[in-house]
N, C-alpha and C positions, 0 to 999 in steps of 0.2 A: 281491538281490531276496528271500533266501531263504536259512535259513542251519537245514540238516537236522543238522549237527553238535551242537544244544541238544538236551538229553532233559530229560525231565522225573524227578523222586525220585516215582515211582510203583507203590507196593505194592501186590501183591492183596491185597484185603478181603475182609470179606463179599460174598454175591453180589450186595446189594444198593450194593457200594461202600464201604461203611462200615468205619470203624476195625476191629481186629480184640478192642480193648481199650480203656481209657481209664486216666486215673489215678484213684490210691485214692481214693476219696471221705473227708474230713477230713485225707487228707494230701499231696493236691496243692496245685503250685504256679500261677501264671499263665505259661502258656506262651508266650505272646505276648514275653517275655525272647527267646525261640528264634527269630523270625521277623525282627529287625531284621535279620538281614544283617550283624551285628557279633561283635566275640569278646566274651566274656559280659561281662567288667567294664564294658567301653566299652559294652552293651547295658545293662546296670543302670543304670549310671549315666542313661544316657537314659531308661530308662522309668523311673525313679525320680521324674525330673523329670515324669512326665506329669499333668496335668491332674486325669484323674480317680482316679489315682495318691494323688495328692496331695489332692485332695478328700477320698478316701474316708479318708485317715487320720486325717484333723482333724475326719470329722465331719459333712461338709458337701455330702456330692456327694449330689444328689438322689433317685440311686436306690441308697445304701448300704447296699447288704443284706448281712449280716450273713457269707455264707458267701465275699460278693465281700472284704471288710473282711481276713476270718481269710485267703484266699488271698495277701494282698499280705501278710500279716503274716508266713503262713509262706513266702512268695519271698523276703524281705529276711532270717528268719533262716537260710533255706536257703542263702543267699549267704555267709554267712559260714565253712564246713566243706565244703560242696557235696556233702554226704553221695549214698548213693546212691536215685534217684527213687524214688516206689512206683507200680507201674502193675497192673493186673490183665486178666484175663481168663478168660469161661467157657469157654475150650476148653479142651482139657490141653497139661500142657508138651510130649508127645510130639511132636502136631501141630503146636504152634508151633516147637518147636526144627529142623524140615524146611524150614525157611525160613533164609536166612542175612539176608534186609531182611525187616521186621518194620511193618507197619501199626497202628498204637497213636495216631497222629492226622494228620488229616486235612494236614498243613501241616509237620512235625517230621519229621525222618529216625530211623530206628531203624537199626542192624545190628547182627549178632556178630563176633568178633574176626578173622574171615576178612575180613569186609568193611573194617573197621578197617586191617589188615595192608595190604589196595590201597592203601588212600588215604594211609596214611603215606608208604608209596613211593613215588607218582608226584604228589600231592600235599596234602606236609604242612603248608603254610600257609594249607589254605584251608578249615579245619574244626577243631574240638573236638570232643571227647568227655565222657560224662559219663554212670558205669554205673546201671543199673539195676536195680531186683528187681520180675520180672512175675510176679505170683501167679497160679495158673493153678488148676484145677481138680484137678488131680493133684499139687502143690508148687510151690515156688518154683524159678524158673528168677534165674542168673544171669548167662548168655550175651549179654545185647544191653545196646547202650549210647545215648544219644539223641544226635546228631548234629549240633551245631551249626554251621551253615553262617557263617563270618564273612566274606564279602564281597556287596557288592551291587551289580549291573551295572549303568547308567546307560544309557540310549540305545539299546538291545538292541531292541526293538521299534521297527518299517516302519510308521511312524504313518500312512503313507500310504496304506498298502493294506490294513494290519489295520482291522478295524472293532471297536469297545468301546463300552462305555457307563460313562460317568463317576460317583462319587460327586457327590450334589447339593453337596455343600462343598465341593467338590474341582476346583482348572483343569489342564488339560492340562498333564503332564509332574511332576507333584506328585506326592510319594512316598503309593503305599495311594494314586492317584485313579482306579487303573480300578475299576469294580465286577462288571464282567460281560465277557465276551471271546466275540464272534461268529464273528470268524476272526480269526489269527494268523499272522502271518511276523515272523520276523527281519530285523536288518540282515547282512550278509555278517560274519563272526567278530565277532560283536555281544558273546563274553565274552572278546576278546583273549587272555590269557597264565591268566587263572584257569578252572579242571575244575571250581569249583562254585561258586554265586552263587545271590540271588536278586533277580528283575526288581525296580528300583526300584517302578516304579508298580503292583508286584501283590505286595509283599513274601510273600504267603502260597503262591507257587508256588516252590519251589526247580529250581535248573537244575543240569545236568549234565551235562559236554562229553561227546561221542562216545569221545574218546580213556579215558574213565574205564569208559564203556560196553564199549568193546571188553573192556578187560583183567575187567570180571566176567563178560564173556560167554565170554571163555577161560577163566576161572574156577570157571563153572558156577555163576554165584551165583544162588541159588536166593529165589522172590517178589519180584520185579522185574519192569516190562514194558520192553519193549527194542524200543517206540517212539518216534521224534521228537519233542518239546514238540508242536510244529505242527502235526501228524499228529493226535495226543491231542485236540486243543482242533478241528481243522475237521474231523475224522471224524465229531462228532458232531452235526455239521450241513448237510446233504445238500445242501443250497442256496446250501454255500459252493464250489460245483462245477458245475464244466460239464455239456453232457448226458450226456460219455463218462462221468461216475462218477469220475473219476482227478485232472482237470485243473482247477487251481483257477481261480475268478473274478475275475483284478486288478484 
């Protein structure tokens, strides 16, 4: 009915929620490589093939602006050295280096080599790395790496009880068709054997089994929240709950 073991990859931000960073203007790539749920070659190659992918290099896609053009130009040369990203930020390294998870975008995992260390350990086949240089207002830090998540869960979402709202081109159970999430449950171990995933039909949330959570929370791993997916998504809607405040409305 409910499955409390899913967390969600969520870093404090801003206080208004927001990245705490972004990448360099002129030398970023399309991040959207990072959110298929694949290890990066098997992700290139797909988004390689994408539509407006592919429009925009020949020329043709309707709204080719020129900055979207130069990003796909420099993802596909990126791809070939996989040198390290440029990312920035106005705080200073000090304040960002007290974090061991790092907030730099809304949907992409960030950590430093502590968090690195975990997940090699208890699971290495379910993520890539891939370092970074975050300019900061005080130098250049070189401590955090972006996180690629390479698998993607199927079936994890209680269609039944969860309530969403659909992309208009999009039918039920279609990867990227929810667009919005009311309330949220799991099926009962909806990510079987893999500690990190992300929901087919919401590619843009990454998942996070419990057993991952415990060992950074004996770890002290520092800019993390270390609550529930479920929790996250019907917390912030008061009417997904009975009148105790607690208990939710199936």
């Amino acid at each position: 009915m409910s499955d409390k073991n899913v967390y969600e990859w969520n870093p404090y931000g801003t206080n208004e929620g927001l990245p705490l960073g972004s990448q360099v203007a002129g030398k970023d790539i399309r991040e959207d490589i990072f959110r298929l749920g694949l290890p990066i070659d098997k992700a290139y190659d797909r988004w390689l093939q994408h539509k407006g992918v592919q429009s925009a290099l020949k020329g043709t896609h309707n709204s080719a602006r020129k900055e979207f053009t130069d990003e796909i130009k420099r993802t596909i040369e990126w791809m070939k050295h996989k040198p390290p990203l440029q990312y920035e930020s106005s705080n200073s390294r000090e304040d960002l280096e007290k974090f061991d998870v790092m907030n730099l975008s809304l949907s992409v995992p960030f950590g430093n080599e502590k968090v690195i260390q975990i997940l090699e350990k208890i699971c290495p086949n379910d993520y890539e790395t891939f370092p970074i240089k975050l300019h900061t207002s005080t130098g250049v830090s070189d401590k955090y790496y972006l996180i690629n998540i390479a698998h993607v869960i199927h079936d994890a979402v209680d269609k039944n009880i969860s309530k969403y709202k659909l992309w208009f081109d999009k039918s039920e159970g279609d990867e990227n068709s929810i667009r919005f999430i009311d309330r949220l449950l799991f099926k009962e171990n909806c990510m079987g054997d893999k500690l990190l995933g992300r929901i087919h039909e919401d590619l843009g949330r990454p998942m996070i089994n419990k057993k991952v959570m415990d060992v950074f929370y004996e770890n002290n791993i520092k800019g993390i929240s270390y609550d529930p997916l479920e929790d996250n998504i019907n917390g912030r809607f008061t009417d997904n709950y009975m009148p105790d405040g607690v208990t939710l409305k199936y």
